[in-house]
N, CA, C and O atoms as a Maestro MAE file, in Angstrom:
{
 s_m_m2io_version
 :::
 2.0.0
}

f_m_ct {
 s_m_title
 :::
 protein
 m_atom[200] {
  # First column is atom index #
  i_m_mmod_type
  r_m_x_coord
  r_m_y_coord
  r_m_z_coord
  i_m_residue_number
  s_m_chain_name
  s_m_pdb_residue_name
  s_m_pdb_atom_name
  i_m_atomic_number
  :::
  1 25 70.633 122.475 101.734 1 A "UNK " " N  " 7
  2 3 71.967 122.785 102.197 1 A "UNK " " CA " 6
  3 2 72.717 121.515 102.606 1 A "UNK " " C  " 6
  4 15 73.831 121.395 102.095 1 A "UNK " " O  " 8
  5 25 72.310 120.539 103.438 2 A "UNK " " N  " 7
  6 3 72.725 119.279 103.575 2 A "UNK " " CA " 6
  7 2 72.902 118.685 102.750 2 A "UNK " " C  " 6
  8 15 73.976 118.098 102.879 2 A "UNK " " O  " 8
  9 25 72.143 118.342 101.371 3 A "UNK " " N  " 7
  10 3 72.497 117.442 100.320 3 A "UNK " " CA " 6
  11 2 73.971 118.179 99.752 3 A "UNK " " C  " 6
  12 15 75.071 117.625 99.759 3 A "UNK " " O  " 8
  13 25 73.646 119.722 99.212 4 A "UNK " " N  " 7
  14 3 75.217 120.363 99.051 4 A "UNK " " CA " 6
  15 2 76.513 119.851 99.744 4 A "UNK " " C  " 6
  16 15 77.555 119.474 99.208 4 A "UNK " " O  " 8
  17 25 76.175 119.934 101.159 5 A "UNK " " N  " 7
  18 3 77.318 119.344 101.736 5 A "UNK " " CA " 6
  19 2 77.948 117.912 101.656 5 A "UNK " " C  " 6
  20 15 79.151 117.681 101.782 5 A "UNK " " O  " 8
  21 25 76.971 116.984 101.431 6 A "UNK " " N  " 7
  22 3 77.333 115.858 101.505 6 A "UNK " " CA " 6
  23 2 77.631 115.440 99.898 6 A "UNK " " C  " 6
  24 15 77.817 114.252 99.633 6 A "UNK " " O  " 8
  25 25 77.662 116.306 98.999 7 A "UNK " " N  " 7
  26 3 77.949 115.812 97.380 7 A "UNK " " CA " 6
  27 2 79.153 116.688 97.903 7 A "UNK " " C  " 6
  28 15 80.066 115.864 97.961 7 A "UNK " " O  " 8
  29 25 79.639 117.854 98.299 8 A "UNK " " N  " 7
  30 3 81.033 118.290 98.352 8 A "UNK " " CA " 6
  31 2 81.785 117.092 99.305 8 A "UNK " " C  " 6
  32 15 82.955 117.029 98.928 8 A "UNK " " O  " 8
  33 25 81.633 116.512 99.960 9 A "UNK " " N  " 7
  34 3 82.168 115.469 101.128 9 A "UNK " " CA " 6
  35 2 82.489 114.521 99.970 9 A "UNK " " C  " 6
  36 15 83.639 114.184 99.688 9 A "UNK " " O  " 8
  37 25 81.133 114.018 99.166 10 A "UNK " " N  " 7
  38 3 81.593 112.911 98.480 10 A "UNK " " CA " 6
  39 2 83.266 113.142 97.071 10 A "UNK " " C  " 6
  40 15 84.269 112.509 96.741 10 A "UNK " " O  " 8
  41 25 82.436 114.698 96.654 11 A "UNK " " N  " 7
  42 3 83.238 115.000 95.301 11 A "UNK " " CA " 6
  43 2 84.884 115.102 95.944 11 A "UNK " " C  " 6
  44 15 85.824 114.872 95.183 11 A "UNK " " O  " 8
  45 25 85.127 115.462 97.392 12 A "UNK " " N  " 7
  46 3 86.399 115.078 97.935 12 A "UNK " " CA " 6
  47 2 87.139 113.856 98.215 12 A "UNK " " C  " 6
  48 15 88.342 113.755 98.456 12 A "UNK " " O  " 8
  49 25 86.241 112.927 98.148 13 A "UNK " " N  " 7
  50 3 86.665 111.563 98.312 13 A "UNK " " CA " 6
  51 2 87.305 111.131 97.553 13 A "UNK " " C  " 6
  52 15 88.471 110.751 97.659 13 A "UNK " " O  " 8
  53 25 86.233 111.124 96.160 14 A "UNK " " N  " 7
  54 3 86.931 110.382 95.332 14 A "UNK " " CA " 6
  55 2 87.999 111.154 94.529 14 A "UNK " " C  " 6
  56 15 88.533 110.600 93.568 14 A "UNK " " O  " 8
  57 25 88.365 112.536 94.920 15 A "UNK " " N  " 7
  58 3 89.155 113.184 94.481 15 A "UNK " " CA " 6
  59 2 90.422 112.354 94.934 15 A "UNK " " C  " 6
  60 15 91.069 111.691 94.123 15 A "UNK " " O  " 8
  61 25 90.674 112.414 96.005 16 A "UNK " " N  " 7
  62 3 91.771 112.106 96.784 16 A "UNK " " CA " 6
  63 2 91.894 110.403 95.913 16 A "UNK " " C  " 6
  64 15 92.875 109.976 95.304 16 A "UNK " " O  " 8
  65 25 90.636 109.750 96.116 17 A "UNK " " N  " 7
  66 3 90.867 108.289 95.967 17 A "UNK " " CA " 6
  67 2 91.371 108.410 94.185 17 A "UNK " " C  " 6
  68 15 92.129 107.527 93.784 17 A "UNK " " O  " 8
  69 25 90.965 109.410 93.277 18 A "UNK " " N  " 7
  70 3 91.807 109.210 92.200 18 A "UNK " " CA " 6
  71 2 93.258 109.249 92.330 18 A "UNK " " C  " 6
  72 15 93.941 108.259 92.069 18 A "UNK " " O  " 8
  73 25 93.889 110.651 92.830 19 A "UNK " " N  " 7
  74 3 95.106 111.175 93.310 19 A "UNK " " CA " 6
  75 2 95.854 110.358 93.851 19 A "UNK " " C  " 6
  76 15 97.008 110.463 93.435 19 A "UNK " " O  " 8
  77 25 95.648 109.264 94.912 20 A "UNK " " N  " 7
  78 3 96.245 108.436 95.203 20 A "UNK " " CA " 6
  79 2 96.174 106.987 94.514 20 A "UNK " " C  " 6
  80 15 96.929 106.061 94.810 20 A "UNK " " O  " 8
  81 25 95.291 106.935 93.679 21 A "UNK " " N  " 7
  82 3 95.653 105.864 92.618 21 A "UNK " " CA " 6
  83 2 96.155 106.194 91.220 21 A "UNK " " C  " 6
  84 15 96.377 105.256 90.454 21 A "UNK " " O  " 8
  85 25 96.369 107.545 90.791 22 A "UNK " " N  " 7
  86 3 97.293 108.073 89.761 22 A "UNK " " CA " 6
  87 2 98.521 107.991 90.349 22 A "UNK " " C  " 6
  88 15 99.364 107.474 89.616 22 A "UNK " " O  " 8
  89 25 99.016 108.427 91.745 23 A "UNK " " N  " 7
  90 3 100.273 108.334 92.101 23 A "UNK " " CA " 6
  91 2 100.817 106.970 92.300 23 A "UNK " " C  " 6
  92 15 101.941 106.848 91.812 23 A "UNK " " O  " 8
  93 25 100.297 105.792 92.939 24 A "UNK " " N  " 7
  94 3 100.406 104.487 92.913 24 A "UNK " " CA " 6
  95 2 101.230 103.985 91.552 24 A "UNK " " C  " 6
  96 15 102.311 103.395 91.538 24 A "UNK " " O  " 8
  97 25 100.193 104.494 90.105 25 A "UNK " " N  " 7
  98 3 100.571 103.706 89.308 25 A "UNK " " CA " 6
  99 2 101.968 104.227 89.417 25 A "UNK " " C  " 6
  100 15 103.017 103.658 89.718 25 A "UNK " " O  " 8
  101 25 101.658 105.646 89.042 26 A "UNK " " N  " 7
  102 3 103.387 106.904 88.604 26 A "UNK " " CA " 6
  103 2 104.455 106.272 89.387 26 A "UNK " " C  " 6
  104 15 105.540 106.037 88.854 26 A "UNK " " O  " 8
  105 25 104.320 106.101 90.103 27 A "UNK " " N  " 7
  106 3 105.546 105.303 91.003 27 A "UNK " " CA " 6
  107 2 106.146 103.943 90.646 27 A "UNK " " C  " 6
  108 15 107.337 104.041 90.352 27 A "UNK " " O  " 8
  109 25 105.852 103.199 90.612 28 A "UNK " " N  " 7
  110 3 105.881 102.020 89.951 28 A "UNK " " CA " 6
  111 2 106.709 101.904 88.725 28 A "UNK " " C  " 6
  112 15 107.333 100.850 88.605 28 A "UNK " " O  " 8
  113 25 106.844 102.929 87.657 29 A "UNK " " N  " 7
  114 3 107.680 103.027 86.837 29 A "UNK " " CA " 6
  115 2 109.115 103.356 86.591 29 A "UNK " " C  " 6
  116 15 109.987 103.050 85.779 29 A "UNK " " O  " 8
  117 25 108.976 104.136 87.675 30 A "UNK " " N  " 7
  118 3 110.077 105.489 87.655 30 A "UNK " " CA " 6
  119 2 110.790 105.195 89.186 30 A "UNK " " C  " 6
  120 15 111.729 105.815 89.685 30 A "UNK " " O  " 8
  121 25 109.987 103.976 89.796 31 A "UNK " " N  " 7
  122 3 111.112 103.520 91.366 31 A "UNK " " CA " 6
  123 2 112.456 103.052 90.371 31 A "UNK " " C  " 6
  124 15 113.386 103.127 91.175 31 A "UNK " " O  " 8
  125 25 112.881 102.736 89.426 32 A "UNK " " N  " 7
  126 3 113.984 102.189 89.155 32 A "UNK " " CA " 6
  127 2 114.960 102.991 89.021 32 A "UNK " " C  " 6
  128 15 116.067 103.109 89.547 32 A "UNK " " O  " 8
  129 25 114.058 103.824 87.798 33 A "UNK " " N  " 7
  130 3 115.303 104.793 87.782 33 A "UNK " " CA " 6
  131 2 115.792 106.337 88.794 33 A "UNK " " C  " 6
  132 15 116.678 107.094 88.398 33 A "UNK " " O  " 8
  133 25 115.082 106.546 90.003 34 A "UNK " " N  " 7
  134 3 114.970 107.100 90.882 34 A "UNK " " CA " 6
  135 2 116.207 106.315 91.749 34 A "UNK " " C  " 6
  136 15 117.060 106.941 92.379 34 A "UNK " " O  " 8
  137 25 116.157 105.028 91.678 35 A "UNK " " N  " 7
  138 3 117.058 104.491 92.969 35 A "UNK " " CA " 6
  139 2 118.129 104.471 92.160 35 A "UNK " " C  " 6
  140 15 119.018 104.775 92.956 35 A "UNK " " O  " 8
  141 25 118.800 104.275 90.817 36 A "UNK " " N  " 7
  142 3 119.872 104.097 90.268 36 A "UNK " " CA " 6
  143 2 120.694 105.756 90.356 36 A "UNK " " C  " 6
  144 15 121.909 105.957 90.365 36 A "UNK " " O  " 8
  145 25 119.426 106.934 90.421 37 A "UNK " " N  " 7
  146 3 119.735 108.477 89.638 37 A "UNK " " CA " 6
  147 2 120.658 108.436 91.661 37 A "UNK " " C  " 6
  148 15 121.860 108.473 91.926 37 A "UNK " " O  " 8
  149 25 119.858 108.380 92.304 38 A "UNK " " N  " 7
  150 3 120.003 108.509 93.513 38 A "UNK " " CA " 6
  151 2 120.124 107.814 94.928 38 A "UNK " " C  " 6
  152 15 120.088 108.138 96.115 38 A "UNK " " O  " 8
  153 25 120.302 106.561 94.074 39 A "UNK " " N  " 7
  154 3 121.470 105.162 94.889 39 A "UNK " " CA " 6
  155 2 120.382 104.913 96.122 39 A "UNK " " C  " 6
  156 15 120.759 104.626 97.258 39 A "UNK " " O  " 8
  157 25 119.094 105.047 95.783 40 A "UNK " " N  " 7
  158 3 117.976 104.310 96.809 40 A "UNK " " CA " 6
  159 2 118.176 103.042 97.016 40 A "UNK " " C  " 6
  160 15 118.072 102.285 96.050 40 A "UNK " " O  " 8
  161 25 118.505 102.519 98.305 41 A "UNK " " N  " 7
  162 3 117.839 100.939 98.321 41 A "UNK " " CA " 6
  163 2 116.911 100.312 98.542 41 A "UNK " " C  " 6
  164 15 116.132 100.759 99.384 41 A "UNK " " O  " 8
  165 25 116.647 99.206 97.978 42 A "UNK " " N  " 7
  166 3 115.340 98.539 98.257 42 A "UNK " " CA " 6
  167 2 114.216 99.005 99.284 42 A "UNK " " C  " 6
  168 15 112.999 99.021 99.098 42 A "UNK " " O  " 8
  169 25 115.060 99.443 100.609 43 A "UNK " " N  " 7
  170 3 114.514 99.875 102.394 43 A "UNK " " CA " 6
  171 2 113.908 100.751 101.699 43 A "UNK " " C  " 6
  172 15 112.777 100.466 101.304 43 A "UNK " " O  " 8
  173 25 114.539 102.168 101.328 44 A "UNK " " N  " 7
  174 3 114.439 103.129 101.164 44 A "UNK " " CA " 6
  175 2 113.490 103.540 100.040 44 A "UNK " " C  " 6
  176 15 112.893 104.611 99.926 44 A "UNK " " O  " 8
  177 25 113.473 102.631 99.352 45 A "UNK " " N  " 7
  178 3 112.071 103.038 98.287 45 A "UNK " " CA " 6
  179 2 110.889 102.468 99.009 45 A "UNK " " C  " 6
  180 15 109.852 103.050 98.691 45 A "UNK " " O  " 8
  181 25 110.737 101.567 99.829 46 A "UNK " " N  " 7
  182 3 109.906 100.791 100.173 46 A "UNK " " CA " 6
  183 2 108.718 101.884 101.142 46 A "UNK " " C  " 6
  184 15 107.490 101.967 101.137 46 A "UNK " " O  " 8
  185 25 110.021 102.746 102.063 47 A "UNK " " N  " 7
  186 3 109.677 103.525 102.762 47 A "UNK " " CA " 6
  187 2 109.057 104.724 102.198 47 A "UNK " " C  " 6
  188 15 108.191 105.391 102.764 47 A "UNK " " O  " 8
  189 25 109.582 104.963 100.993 48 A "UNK " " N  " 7
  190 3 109.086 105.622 100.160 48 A "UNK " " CA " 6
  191 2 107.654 105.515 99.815 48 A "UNK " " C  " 6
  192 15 106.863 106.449 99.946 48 A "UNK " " O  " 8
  193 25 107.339 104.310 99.356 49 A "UNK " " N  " 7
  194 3 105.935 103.547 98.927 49 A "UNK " " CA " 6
  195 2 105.072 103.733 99.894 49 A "UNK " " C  " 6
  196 15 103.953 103.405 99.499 49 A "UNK " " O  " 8
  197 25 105.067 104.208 101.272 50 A "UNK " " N  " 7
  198 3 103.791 103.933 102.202 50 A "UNK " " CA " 6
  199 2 103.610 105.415 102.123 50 A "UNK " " C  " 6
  200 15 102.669 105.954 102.705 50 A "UNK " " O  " 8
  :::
 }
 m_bond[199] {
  # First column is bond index #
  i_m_from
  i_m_to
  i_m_order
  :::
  1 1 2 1
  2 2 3 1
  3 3 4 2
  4 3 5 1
  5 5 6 1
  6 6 7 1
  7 7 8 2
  8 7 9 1
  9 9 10 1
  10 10 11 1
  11 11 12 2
  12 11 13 1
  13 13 14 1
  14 14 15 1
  15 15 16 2
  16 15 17 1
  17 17 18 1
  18 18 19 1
  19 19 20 2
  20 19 21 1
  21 21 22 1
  22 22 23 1
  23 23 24 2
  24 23 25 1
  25 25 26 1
  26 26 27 1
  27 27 28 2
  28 27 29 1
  29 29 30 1
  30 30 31 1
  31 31 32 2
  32 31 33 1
  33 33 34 1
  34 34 35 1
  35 35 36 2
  36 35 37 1
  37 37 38 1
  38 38 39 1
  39 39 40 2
  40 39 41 1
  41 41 42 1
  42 42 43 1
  43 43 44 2
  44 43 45 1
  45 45 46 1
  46 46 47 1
  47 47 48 2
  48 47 49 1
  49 49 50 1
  50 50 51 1
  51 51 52 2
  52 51 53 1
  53 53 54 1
  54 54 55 1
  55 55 56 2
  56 55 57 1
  57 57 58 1
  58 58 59 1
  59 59 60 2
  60 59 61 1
  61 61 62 1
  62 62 63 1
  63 63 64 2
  64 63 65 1
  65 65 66 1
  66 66 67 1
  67 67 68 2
  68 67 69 1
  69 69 70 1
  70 70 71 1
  71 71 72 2
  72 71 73 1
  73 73 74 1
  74 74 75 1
  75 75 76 2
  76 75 77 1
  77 77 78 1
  78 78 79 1
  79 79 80 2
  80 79 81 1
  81 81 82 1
  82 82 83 1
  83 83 84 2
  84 83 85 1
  85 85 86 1
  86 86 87 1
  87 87 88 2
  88 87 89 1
  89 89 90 1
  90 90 91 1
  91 91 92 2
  92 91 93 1
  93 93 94 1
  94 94 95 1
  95 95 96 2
  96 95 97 1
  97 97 98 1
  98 98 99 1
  99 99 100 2
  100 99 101 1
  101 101 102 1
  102 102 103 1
  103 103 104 2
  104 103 105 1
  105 105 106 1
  106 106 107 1
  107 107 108 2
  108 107 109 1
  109 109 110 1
  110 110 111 1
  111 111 112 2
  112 111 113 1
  113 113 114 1
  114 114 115 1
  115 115 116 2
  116 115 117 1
  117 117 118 1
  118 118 119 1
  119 119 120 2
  120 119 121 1
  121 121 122 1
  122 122 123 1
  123 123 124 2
  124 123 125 1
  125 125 126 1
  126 126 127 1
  127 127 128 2
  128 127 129 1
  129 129 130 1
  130 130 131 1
  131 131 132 2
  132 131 133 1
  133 133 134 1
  134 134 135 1
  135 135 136 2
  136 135 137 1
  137 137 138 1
  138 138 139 1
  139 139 140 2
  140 139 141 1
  141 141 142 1
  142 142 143 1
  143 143 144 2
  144 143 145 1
  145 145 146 1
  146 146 147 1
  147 147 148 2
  148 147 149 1
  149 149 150 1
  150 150 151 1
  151 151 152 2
  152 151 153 1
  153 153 154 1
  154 154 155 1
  155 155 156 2
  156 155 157 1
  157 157 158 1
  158 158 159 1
  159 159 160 2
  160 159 161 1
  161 161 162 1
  162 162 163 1
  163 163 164 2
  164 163 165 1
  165 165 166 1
  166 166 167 1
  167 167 168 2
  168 167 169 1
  169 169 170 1
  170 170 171 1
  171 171 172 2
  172 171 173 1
  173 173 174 1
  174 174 175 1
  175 175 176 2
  176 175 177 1
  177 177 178 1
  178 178 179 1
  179 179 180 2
  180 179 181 1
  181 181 182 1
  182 182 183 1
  183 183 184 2
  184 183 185 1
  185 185 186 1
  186 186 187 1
  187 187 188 2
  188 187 189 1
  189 189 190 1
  190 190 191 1
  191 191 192 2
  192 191 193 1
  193 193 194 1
  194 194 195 1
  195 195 196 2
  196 195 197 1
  197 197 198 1
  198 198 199 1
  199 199 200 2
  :::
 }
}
């Protein structure tokens, strides 16, 4: 029962740690035309980014 738990603990980790490095890249492309569609500035995407 313990090993179960601790492979579900792990299989959540790196879930998240993909999810937030698929979104990282996705962003990166599409900050440009996001701030032009919707007059973001620099601040404001930045704030966006964390």
């Amino acid at each position: 029962m313990k090993k179960h738990l601790i492979l579900f603990l792990v299989g959540g980790i790196f879930s998240l740690m993909i999810a937030m490095g698929i979104g990282r890249f996705a962003y990166t492309p599409i900050l440009p035309l996001m701030q032009k569609d919707l007059s973001f500035s620099d601040t404001v995407a930045g704030y966006l980014a964390e």
